[in-house]
C-alpha positions in Angstrom: 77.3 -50.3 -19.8 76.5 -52.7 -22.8 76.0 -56.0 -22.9 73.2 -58.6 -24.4 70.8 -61.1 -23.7 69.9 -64.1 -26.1 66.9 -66.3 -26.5 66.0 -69.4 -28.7 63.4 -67.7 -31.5 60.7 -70.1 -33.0 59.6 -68.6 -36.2 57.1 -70.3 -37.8 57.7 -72.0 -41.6 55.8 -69.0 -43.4 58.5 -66.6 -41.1 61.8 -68.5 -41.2 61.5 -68.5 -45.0 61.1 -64.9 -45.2 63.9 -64.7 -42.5 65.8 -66.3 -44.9 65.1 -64.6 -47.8 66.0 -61.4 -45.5 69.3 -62.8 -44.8 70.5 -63.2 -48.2 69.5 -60.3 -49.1 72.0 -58.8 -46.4 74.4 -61.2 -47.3 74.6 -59.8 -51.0 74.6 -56.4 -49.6 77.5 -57.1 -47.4 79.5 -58.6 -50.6 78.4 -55.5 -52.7 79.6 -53.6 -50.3 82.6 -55.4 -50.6 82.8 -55.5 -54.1 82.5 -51.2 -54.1 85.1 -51.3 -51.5 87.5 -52.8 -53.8 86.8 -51.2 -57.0 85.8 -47.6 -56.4 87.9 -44.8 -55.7 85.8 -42.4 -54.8 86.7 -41.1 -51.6 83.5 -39.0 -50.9 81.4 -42.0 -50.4 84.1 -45.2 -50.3 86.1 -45.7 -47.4 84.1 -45.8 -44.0 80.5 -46.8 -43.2 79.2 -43.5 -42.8 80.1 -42.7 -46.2 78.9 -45.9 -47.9 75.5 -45.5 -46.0 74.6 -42.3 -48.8 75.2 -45.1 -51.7 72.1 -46.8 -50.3 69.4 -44.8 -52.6 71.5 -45.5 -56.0 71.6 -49.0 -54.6 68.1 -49.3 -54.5 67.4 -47.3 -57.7 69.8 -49.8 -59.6 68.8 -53.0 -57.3 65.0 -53.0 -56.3 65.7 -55.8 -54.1 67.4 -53.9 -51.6 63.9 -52.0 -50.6 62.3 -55.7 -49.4 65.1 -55.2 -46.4 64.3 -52.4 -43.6 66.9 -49.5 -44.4 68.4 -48.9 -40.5 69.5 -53.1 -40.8 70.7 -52.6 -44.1 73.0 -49.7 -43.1 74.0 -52.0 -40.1 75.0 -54.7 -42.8 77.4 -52.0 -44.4 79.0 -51.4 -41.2 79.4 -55.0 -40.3 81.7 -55.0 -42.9 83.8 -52.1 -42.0 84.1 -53.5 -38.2 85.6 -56.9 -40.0 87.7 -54.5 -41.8 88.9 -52.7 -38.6 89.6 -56.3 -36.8 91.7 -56.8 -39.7 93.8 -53.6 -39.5 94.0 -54.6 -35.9 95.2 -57.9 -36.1 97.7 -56.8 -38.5 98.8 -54.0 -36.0 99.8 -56.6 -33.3 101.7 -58.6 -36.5 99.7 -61.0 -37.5 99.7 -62.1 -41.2 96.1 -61.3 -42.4 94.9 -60.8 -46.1 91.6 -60.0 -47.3 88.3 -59.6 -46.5 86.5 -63.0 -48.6 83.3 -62.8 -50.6 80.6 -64.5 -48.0 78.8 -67.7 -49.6 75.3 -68.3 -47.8 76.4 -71.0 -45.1 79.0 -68.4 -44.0 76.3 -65.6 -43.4 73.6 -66.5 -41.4 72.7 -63.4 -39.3 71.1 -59.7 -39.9 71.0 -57.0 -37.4 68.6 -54.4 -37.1 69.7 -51.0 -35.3 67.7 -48.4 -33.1 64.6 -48.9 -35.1 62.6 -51.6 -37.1 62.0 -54.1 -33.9 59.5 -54.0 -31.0 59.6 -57.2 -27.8 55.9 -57.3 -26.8 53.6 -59.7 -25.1 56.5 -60.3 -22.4 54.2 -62.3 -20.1 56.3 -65.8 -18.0 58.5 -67.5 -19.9 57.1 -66.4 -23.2 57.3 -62.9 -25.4 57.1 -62.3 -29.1 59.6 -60.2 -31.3 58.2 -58.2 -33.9 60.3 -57.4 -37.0 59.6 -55.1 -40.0 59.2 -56.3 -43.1 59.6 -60.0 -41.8 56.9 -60.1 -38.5 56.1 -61.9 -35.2 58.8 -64.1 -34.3 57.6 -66.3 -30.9 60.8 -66.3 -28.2 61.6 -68.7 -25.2 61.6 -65.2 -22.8 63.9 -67.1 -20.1 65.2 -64.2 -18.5 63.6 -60.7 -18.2 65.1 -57.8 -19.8 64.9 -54.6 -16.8 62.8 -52.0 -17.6 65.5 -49.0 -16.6 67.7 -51.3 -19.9 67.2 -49.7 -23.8 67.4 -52.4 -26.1 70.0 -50.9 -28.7 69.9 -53.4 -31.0 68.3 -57.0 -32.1 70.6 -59.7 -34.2 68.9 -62.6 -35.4 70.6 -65.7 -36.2 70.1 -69.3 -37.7 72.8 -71.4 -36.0 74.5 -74.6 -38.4 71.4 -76.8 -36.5 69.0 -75.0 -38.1 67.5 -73.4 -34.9 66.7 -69.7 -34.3 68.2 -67.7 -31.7 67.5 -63.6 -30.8 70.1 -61.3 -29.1 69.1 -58.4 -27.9 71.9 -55.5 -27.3 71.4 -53.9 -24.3 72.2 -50.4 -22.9 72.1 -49.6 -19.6 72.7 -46.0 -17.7 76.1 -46.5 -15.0 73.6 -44.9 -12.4 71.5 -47.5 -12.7 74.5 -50.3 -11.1 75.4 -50.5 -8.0 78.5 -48.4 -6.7 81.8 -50.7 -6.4 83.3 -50.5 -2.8 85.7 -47.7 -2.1 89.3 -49.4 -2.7 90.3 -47.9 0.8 88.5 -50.7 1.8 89.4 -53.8 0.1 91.9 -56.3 1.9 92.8 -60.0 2.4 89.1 -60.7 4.0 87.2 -59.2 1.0 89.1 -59.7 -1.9 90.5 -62.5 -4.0 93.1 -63.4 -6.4 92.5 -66.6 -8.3 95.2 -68.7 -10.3 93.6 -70.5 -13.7 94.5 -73.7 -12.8 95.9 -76.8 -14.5 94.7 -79.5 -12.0 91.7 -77.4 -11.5 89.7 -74.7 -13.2 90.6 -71.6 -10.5 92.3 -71.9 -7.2 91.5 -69.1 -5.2 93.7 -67.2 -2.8 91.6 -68.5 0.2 92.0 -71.4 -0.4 88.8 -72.3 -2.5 89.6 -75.1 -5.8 86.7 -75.3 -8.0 86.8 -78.1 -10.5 87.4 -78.1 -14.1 84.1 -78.8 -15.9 83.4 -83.0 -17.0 83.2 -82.9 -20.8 84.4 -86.7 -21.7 80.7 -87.7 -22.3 80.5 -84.7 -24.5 83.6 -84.9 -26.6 83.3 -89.2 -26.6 80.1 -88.3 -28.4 81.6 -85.7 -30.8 84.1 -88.4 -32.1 81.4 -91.0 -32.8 79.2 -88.0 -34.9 82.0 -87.2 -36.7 83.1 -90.6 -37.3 79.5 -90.8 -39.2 79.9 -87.7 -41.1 83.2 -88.7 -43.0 81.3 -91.9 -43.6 78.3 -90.0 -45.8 78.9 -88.9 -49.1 79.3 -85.2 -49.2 76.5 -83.3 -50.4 73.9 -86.5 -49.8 70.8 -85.6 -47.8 72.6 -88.1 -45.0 75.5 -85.9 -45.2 73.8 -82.7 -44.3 71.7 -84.1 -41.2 74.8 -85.9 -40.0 76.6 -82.9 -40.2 73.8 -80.8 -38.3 73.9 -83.3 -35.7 77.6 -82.4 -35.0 77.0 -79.0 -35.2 74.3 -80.1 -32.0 76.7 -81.8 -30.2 79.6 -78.8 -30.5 76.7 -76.2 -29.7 75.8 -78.4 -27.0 79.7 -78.2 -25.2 79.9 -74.6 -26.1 76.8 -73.9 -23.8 77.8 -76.1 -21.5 81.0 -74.5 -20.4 79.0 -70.9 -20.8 76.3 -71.5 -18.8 79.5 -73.5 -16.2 81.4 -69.7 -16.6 78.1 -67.5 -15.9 77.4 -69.7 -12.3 81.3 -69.1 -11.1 81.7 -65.7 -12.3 78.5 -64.4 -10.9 79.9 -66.6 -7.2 83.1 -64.8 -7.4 81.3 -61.2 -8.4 78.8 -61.5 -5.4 81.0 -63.1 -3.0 83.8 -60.9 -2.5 84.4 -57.0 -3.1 87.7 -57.7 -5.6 88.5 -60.1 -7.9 92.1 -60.1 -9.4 92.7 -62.5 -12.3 95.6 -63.5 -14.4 96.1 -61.3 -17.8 96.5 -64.6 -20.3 97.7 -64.3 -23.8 95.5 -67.2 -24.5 96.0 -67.4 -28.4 99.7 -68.2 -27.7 98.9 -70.5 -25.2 96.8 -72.4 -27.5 99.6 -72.3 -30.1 101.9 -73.6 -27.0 102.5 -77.9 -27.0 100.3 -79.8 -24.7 96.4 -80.3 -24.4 95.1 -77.5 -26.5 91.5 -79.1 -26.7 91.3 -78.8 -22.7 92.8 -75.2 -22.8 90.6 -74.4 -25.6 87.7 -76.0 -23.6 88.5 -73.9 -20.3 87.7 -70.5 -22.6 90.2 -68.7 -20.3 89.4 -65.3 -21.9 85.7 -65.9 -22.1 85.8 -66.2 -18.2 87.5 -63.5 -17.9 85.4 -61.1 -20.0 82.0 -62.7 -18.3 84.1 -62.0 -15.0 84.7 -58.0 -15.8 81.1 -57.7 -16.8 79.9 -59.2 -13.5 82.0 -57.2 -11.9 80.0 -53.9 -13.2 77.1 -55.9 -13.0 77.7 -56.1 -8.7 79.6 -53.8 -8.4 82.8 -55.3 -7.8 86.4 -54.5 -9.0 87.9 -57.0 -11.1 91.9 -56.0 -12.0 93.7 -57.9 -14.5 97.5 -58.3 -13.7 100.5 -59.4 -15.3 100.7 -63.2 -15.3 104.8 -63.6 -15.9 106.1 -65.3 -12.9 102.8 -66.1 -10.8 104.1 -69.5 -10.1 107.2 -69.1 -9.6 107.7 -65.8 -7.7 107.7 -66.4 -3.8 104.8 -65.0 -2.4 106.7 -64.5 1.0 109.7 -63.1 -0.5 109.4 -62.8 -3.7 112.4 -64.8 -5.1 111.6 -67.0 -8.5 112.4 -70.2 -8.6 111.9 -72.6 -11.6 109.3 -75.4 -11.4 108.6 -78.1 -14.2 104.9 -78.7 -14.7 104.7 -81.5 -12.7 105.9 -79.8 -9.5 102.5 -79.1 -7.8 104.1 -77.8 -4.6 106.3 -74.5 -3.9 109.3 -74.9 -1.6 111.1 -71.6 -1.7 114.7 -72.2 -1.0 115.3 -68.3 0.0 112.7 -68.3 3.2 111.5 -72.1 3.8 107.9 -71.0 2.7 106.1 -73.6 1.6 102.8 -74.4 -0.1 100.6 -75.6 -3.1 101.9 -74.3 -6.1 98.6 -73.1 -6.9 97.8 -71.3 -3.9 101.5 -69.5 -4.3 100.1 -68.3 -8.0 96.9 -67.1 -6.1 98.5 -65.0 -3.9 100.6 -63.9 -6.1 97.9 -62.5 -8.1 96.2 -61.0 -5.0 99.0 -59.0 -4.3 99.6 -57.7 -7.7 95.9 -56.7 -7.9 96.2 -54.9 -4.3 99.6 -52.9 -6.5 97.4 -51.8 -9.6 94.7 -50.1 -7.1 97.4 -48.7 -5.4 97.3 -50.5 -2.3 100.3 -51.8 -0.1 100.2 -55.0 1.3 98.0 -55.0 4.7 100.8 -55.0 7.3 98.8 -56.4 9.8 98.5 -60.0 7.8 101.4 -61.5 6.6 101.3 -63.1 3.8 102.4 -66.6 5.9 99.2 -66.0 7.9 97.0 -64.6 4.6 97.7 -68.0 2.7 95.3 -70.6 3.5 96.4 -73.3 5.8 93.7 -75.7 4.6 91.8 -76.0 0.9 88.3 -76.5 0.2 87.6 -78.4 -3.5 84.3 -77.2 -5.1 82.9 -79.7 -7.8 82.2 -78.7 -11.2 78.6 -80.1 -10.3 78.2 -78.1 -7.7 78.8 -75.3 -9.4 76.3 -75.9 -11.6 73.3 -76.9 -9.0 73.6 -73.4 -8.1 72.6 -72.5 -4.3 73.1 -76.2 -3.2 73.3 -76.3 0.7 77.1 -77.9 -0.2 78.6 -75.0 -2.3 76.7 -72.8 0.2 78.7 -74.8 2.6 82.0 -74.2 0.9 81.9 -71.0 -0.3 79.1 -69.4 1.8 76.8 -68.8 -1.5 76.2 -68.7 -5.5 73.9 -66.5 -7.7 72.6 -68.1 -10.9 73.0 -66.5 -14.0 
C-alpha cells in the first residue's frame, strides 16, 4: 500500500535559496525534456522515461549545470513529464479536448522530487526531525505525525507553496502484511455496515440514520472576497501586488486544509466505526459543470473524500465499495420502483408500497444495498428493509467532527479517531 505524509519544512535563508536554485534547475530540465520530446526522432532514446534517462550524461557533458542537481531527482524530473504526458493521453481517451504539454515558467514549477536515494529523515525526536538532502542539506521539519518504522519512505517531494512557505511529502510504502485483515464479507450486515448518501442539506447521511453536517466556510470565503477585492486594487507587478496576492494564496490554502483536515476526522469515524462502508460512485467533474452552487460542490471535494475514505479503509481494515449512483434517490428502497423528485422534495413517499421516509435516508439505503450486491451478498432476510431504515436521525455538527473524541460525537456515533 502507498500513500504519503506531509509536513511544513523550515529551511533556513542560506537553504531556501539553494532550494531554489535546485528547483529551477529541474524546471529547465523538465522543459528540455520537453523541448527533445518535440524535436527529436530518435526512437532509441525519445519516447518514454526510461529511454530519455540514457540522455542524461550528453546532457551534462553539453550543460554543466545539470551535475549541481543529484542524478536519481533529475531522472524523476524526466518522468514527471512523461506521467503529464500519460494524464494527457488519458484524458483524451475519455474525450476530452486536450492539446499540449506547455513550456513551464518558474511560478508554475515549484517542486523537485528525489527518488529511492539522495534523502535521509533523522533526529526524529517529539514534534521535531530534520531532512537531509544532497547537494542542498538539513532542512528543519514540524515532525507532527510519526512515520512507522515497519513504512519505507519511497520517495521525498519538496515544495514551495504560492505563500512562500515550505512543505515536505514523504511517499510511503508499506508491506499489505503489515495492515490489519478486513472482516470476512460472510459477515458484514445491516449492524456493521453502512451506506452513506453525499448529501445536499448535509455533508453524508448515513444509512443508520447518522447526518453529519456540511463544514462552515462563510468566514472563510467572506474573507477571500475582501483579499481579492485588494489584489485587483494593486498595480500588477508592484511589490503591494505580490504580497497581496500571497495573502490570497493564504487564505485559499487556508480553506483547502480546512475541509482536508474536516475529510481525514470523518473518514477515519466511518473506517473505525463500522466493518463496510459503501459510497456513491460520483462523476464529480460533470457535476461541477452541472447549474447550481458549484463553489459549495467544489468545497465538499466529493472525490477527495472518497479517495481518503478507500485509503482508510486499507488503513483499518475495512471494505469500502463504490456503487453506481443512477437512481439512489429515486429508487424505492422497499420496492424498488423510481419515482421522480425535484430538488426541493426532501421526503420519499413511494406511491407503489406507501413507504415513506427522508429522501436522504432512502439514497442511504439504497447505497447499502447496492454495496451488499457488489460483495455478493443478498439482502439479510431476517431485516427488512422497513425495519433496517432508521426510525429516528441523529445530526452530527461539523464542529464536532472536528473536536475529535468529544463526549457528544462519542455520544452520537459511539466514537472518532483523529487523523
Amino acid at each position: 500500500m502507498e500513500y504519503s505524509h506531509r509536513y511544513r519544512a523550515f529551511p533556513t535563508q542560506q537553504v531556501a535559496e539553494r532550494l531554489d536554485y535546485h528547483i529551477d534547475v529541474h524546471r529547465q530540465a523538465y522543459n528540455f525534456t520537453r523541448y527533445e520530446y518535440t524535436n527529436h526522432n530518435d526512437a532509441d532514446t525519445i519516447g518514454s522515461a526510461y529511454k530519455h534517462h540514457d540522455r542524461l550524461t550528453d546532457w551534462k557533458d553539453e550543460y554543466p549545470v545539470f551535475t549541481e542537481v543529484h542524478s536519481k531527482a533529475l531522472q524523476r524530473t524526466i518522468t514527471r513529464f512523461y506521467q503529464n504526458l500519460s494524464n494527457l493521453s488519458d484524458q483524451k481517451a475519455h474525450g476530452h479536448k486536450v492539446g499540449m504539454l506547455k513550456w513551464k515558467p518558474p511560478r508554475e514549477y515549484q517542486s523537485m522530487t528525489y527518488s529511492q536515494s539522495g534523502f535521509e529523515l533523522k533526529n526524529t525526536s517529539g514534534r521535531r526531525a530534520t531532512l537531509w538532502l544532497s547537494k542542498v542539506g538539513d532542512i528543519k521539519i514540524r515532525y507532527h505525525r510519526e512515520i512507522p518504522d515497519e513504512v519505507s519512505i519511497k520517495e521525498v517531494t519538496i515544495k514551495k507553496e504560492t505563500t512562500g512557505e515550505w512543505f515536505v511529502s514523504f511517499g510511503l510504502e508499506t508491506d499489505e502484511t503489515n495492515l490489519p485483515e478486513k472482516p470476512d464479507v460472510e459477515t458484514l450486515g445491516t449492524t456493521n455496515s453502512v451506506g452513506i448518501d453525499l448529501g445536499i442539506l448535509n455533508y453524508i447521511h448515513t444509512s443508520d440514520g447518522n447526518l453529519v453536517d456540511w463544514l462552515d466556510l462563510e468566514d472563510e470565503y467572506d474573507r477571500l472576497r475582501r483579499e481579492q477585492r485588494k489584489l485587483s486594487r494593486k498595480e500588477h507587478g508592484s511589490n503591494n501586488d505580490e504580497k497581496q496576492r500571497k495573502t490570497v494564496a493564504k487564505v485559499k490554502r487556508h480553506i483547502r486544509q480546512k475541509v482536508l483536515d474536516y475529510q481525514h476526522k470523518l473518514t477515519t469515524w466511518l473506517a473505525t466505526e463500522y466493518d463496510a462502508v459503501f459510497v456513491e460512485d460520483l462523476d464529480v467533474a460533470e457535476i461541477l459543470q452541472g447549474d447550481g452552487n458549484a463553489r459549495n460542490k467544489q468545497a465538499a471535494a466529493w472525490r477527495q473524500f472518497i479517495t481518503l475514505l478507500e485509503y482508510k479503509g486499507e488503513l483499518y481494515g475495512t471494505h469500502v465499495v463504490q456503487v453506481d449512483a443512477a437512481g439512489t434517490t429515486k429508487e424505492c428502497a422497499s420496492c424498488g420502483v423510481e419515482t421522480a423528485k425535484p430538488i426541493w422534495v426532501r421526503e420519499h413517499s413511494c406511491p407503489s408500497c406507501g413507504f415513506a421516509c427522508d429522501r436522504d435516508a432512502n439514497a442511504a439505503m439504497n447505497v447499502l444495498q447496492r454495496g451488499f450486491a457488489e460483495l455478493g451478498l443478498g439482502w439479510p432476510e431476517s431485516t427488512p428493509v422497513e425495519t433496517a431504515l432508521p426510525t429516528d436521525t441523529h445530526s452530527v455538527s461539523a464542529k464536532r467532527v472536528i473536536e475529535t473524541g468529544s463526549p457528544t460525537l462519542k455520544e452520537r456515533t459511539a466514537h472518532a479517531v483523529g487523523e
